[in-house]
N, C-alpha and C positions, 0 to 999 in steps of 0.2 A: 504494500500500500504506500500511502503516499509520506508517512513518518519511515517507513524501512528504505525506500529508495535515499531520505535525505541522512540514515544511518550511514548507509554505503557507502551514500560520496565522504561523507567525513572519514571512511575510515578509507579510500583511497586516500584521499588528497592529504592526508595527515604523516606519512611519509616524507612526501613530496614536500610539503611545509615544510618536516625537521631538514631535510636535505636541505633548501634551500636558506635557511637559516644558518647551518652549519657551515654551510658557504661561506656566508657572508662573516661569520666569527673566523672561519679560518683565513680567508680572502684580507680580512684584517689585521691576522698576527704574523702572517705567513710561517716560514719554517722556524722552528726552535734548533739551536744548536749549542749543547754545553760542550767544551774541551778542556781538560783535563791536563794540566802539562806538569807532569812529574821530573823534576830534575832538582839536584844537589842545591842550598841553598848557603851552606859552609863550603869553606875554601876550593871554592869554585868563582865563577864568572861572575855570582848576582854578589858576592859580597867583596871583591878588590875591582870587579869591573863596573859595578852599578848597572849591569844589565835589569831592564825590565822588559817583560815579553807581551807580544802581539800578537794576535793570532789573525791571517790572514787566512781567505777563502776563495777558490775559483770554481769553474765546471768543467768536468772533467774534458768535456766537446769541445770550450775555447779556453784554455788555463792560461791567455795573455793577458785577460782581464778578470781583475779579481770585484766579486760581488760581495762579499761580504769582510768586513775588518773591527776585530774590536779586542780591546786591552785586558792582560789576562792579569787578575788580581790575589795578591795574596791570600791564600786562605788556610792553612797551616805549615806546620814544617814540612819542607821539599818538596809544597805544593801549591798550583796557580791556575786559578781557573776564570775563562770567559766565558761568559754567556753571548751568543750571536743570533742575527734573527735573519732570515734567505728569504728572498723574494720566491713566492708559493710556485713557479712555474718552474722550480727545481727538486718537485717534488720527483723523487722516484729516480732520481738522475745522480751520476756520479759525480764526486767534489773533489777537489785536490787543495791539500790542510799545510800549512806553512806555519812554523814558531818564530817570530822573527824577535830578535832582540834591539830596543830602540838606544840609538850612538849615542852614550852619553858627551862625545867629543875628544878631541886629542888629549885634553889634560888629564882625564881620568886611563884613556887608551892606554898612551903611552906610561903610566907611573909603572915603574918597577914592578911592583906588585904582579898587578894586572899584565903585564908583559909574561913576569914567570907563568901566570897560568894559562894565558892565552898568547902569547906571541905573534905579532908584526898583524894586526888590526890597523884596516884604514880609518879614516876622520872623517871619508865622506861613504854615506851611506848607512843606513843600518844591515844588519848583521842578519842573514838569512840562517836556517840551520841547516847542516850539510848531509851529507846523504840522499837520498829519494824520498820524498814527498809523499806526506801518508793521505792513503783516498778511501775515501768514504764509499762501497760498492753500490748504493741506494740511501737517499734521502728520505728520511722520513716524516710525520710530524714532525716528533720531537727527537732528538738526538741525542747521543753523548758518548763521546770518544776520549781515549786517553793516548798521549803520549811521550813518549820518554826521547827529547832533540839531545843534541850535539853540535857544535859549531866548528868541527875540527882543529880544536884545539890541543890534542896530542898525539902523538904521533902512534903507529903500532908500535907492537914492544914481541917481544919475542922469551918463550918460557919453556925450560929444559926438561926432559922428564927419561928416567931410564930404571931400566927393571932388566932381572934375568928370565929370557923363555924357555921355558923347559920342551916347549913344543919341538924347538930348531936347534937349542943346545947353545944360546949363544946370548950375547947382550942387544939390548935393542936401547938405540937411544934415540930418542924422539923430540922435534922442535916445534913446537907449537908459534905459531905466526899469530895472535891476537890484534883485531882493528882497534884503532882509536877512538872509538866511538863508545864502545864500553867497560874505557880507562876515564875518561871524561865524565861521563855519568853510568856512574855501578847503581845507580838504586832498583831494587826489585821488579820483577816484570813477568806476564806468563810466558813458558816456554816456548810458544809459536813465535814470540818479535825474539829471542835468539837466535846467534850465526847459525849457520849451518857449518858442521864439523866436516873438512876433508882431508882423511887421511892419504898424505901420496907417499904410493910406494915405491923402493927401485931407488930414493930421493940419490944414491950414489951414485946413478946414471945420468938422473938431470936434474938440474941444471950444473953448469959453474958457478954460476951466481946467485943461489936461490934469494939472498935476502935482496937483493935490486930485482928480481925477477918479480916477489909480494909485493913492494914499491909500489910498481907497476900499476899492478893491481888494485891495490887498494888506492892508490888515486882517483883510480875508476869508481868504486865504493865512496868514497868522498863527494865526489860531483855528481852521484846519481845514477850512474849509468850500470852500476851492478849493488846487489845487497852486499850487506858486509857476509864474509865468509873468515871461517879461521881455517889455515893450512895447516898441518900438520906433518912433518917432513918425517916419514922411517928410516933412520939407519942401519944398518945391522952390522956389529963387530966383527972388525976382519974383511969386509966386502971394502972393493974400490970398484971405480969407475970402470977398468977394466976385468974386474972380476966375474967369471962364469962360472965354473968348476966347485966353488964352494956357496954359489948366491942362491938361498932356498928357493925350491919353487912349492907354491904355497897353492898344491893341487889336493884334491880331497883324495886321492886312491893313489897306490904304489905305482911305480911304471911297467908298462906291456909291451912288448915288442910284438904280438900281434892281436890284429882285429878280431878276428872270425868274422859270425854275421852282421852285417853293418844295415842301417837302413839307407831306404834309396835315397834320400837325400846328402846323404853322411859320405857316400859309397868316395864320390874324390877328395874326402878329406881322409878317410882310411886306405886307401892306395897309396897316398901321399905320405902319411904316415908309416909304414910296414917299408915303402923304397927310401926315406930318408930321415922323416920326422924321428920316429927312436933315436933313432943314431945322435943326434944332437942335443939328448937329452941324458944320453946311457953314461956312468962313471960318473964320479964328482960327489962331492956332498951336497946336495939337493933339499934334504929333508921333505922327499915325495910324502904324499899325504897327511902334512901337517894342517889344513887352513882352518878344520873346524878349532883345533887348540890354540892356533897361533891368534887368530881376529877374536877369540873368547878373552884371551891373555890381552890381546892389545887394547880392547875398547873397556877391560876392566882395570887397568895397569895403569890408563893413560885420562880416559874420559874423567871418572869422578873427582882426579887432580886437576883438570884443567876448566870444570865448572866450578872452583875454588879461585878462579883469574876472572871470569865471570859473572856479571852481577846473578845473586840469587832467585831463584824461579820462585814463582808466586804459587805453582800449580805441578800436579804430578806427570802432563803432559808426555808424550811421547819426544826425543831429541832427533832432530834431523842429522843423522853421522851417517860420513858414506866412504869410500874407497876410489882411490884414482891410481891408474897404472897403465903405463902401456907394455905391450906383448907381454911377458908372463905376470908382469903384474898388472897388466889388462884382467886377464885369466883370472890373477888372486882378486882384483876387486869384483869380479863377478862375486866368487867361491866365498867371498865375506859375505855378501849380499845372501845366498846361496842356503849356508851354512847358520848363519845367523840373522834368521828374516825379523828379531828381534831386535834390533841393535845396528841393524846394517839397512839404509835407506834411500839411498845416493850411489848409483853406480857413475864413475866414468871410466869406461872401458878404451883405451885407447889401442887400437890395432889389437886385440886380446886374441891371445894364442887358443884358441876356441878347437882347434886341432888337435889337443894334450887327448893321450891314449885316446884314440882312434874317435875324439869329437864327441866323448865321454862326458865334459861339461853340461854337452846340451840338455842332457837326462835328468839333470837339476831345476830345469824350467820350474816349475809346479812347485821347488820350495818357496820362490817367491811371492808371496801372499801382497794383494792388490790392496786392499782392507782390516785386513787382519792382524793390525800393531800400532794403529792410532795414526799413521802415517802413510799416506800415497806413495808407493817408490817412483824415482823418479832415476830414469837410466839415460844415460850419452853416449855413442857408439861413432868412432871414429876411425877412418882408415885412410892411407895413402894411394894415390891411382897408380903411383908407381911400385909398389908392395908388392904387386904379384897378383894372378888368379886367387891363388889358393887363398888368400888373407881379403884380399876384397869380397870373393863370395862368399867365403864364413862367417863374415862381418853383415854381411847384408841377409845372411839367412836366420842369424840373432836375430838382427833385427824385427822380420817378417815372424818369425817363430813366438814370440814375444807379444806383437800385437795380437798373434790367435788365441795368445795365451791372456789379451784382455787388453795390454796396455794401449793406450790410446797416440797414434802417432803425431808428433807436433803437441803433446801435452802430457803425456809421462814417459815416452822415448825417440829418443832422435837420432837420427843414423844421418854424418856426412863424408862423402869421399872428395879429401885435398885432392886438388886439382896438383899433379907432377911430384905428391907426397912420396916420400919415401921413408926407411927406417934409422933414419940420423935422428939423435935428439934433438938437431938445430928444427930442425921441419915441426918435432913432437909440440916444443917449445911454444911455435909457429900456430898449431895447430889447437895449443890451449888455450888460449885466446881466446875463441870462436867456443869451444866448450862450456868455458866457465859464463863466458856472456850468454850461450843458449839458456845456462841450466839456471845462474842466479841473475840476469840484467833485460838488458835490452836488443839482445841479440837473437839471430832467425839464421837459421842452419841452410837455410836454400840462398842466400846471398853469400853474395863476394865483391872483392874491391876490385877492379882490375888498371893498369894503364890506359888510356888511352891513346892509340896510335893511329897514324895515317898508312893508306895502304900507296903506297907508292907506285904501283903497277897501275891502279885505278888512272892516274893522272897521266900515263905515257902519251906522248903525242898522236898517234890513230885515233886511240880511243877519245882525246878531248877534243879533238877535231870532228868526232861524228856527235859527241856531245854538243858540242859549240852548235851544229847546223842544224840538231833538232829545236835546241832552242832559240833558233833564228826564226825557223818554222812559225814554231809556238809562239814567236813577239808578232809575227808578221800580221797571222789570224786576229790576233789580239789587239793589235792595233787597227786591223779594218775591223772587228769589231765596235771597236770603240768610237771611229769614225762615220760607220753607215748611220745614215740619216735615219731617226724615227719612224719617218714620212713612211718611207721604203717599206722600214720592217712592218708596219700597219698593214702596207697595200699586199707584201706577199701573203700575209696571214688568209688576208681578205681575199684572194685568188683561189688557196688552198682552201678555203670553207666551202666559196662556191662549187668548186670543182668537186667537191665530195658530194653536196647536193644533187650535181648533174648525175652521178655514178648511180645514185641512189634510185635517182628517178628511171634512170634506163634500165636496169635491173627490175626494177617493180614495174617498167612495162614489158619484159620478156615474159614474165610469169607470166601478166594478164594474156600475153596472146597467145595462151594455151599450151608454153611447154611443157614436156613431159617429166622434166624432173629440174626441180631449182637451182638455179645455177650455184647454190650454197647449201649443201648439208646433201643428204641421202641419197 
């Protein structure tokens, strides 16, 4: 009746109401944003530099102009927070979060003090914080982020660590590379904003220079272009540079000089093995099937001492530690991974000997759990074009075997082949670069840099002589183009319309006069 009909609308339209109401309250406030900015407030930057912090805002789509800015205020010890408010059309959308610290000027810059903790500070400009820019993945209402800046103010530092393995019978001495990022500010944090731990093996092969080689690196880490990462160099007592005969290989089974049945994919890696591979393996002290003792030994020897250099985790989290090596210690960082899908999370395989007893490794696919330890692993697969068949297709059949086995390519494993690579550690060196940018920066494994050259041959005189006259051609037309009179082109238009008219009509008088079949179609 006629009171239930006017029930109905009210209880449509009463929705509709709050929505538009809601609107116009949110339309009002737009986005809320609190940030949180955790850092040191004793002898550090805010109390001999007079730093006070800012917190600036962009979108992720155009981060050249910043939409939101507001001053972050003390609120207790080694702690500073802003509140911000985002224009509502950045709902849902990504943000890029900046701490910046405002220039108190040269006289406070430059005092001694403030030099010891922060060193050679300009007078113009304020003080951005270094590293890569933390982003907000979705805007919401209301917001609130925390985090822990840096202003590259110390340098990394480097921390010794050594134990005896019982696995290989020997000492292992180990260098931890630590960024400057969390010597500057140690205060607590959950375990996902920590480095990522990499253990590289072999360290007696490469480099020459490993502390200029982190440098490097971690400048990269400084300006944004890679997260921080801590290195971690393996030594083992008694190995050099030139050392084979006694340098472990840190394979999980003893060595075989034959295959038997192989599968068919395996089949040219076990032929290859049984006419040569053994042989280059056989005699020596090796320590064959140490990997599961040796990376138990090393991630418990090494790790818990070196998250004591480390600010402390807030949380029971999973640590991101992985294994880097090329050829057999390609191999072993697999066999870490492998072996201990607990504790091992990062591979970088570099040219990995994936050949050891007759391509034996592969069979270990399936310890690597996708899910299963709090942590996505995340693998890098590299090789040399000049390496050889054998090492490029074992390299690329990882690869492919790996994604059947779930991982996702271009986002938990990456396979690239240098272009003219080979098995020198200058090329390896070369080639880590590209690794470490895929796996922690800003780096894409399908690109390269290359020169740019002129082909010489292109310009020989025939050939710029037939060039020259087609482009004489081409001006020639191009300029009677340009010069035929409007007039003209009007009147031919107008020739060609008629003339199609006349075609039309002589056709439709053929049919009328009774031919037998139209002079179009059937």
């Amino acid at each position: 009746g006629y009171w239930g009909r006017r029930v109905y609308f009210v209880m449509m339209m009463t929705p509709l109401i709050f929505c538009l109401l809601w609107g116009c309250i949110y339309t009002s406030e737009g986005l809320n944003l609190t940030v949180n900015v955790r850092y040191p407030q004793e002898d550090s930057t805010v109390d001999t530099c007079d730093f006070n912090f800012i917190i600036e805002v962009a979108s992720a789509t155009d981060p050249s102009s910043t939409v939101a800015r507001g001053a972050a205020k003390h609120q207790h010890k080694d702690l500073y927070v802003a509140t911000l408010t985002l224009p509502e059309e950045y709902l849902y959308t990504e943000a890029l979060l900046a701490v910046v610290a405002k220039n108190p000027g040269a006289g406070k810059l430059w005092d001694k003090a403030c030099q010891e903790v922060c060193p050679k500070l300009s007078p113009q400009g304020n003080i951005v914080n270094s590293g890569s820019y933390a982003k907000i993945k979705s805007l919401d209402l209301s917001n609130t982020v925390d985090v822990w800046p840096d202003f590259a103010c110390q340098a990394w530092k480097s921390f010794d660590f050594s134990f005896f393995s019982p696995a290989v019978g020997r000492q292992v001495n180990a260098v931890a590379r630590v960024p400057g990022a969390f010597l500057e500010n140690p205060l607590p944090r959950p375990t996902g904003t920590l480095p990522a731990i990499m253990f590289r093996l072999n360290a007696e092969w490469y480099w020459e220079h490993p502390a200029e080689d982190y440098d490097f690196w971690h400048s990269l880490m400084v300006n944004g272009e890679m997260e921080p990462v801590v290195v971690v160099e393996v030594y083992i007592e008694g190995v050099g540079w030139q050392s084979w005969d006694n340098n472990p290989v840190y394979s999980t089974e003893a060595l075989e000089p034959k295959c038997g049945k192989c599968e068919k994919d395996l089949d040219f890696i076990c032929k290859q093995w049984e006419k040569t591979g053994y042989a280059g393996y056989a005699g020596g002290n090796h320590a064959f099937g140490s990997a599961k003792a040796f990376f138990g030994e090393l991630w418990k020897k090494v790790v818990p001492s070196l998250l004591e250099k480390l600010p402390e985790r807030s949380d029971s989290q999973a640590l991101r530690v992985g294994a880097w090596g090329y050829c057999i210690g390609g191999l072993a960082a697999f066999n870490a991974m492998t072996t201990h899908p607990d504790l091992y999370n990062i591979g970088y395989l570099g040219s990995p000997a994936m050949d050891f007893d007759c391509g034996s490794p592969f069979k270990e696919l399936g310890q690597i759990s996708l899910d299963g330890h709090g942590v996505r692993p995340k693998i890098y697969i590299d090789s040399g074009a000049d390496e050889g068949e054998e090492m490029n297709r074992q390299s690329a059949l990882l690869f492919q075997k790996l994604q059947q086995k779930g991982f996702v390519a271009g986002q938990d494993v990456f396979y690239t082949r240098a272009p003219f690579g080979t098995h020198q550690s200058r090329m390896f060196l070369r080639r880590a670069l590209k690794g470490l940018l895929v796996m922690f920066g800003s780096g894409s494994s399908a690109k390269e840099v290359y020169q740019p050259l002129s082909n010489v041959a292109a310009f020989s005189a025939p050939l710029q002589e037939a060039r020259d006259e087609k482009e004489s051609r081409e001006s020639t037309w191009l300029e009677i183009q340009q010069e035929m009179p409007w007039a003209m082109v009007a009147a031919v238009a107008a020739v060609s319309y008629l003339a199609g008219l006349w075609t039309m009509q002589l056709v439709s008088g053929r049919q009328g006069l009774g031919a037998e079949k139209p002079l179009l179609g059937a």
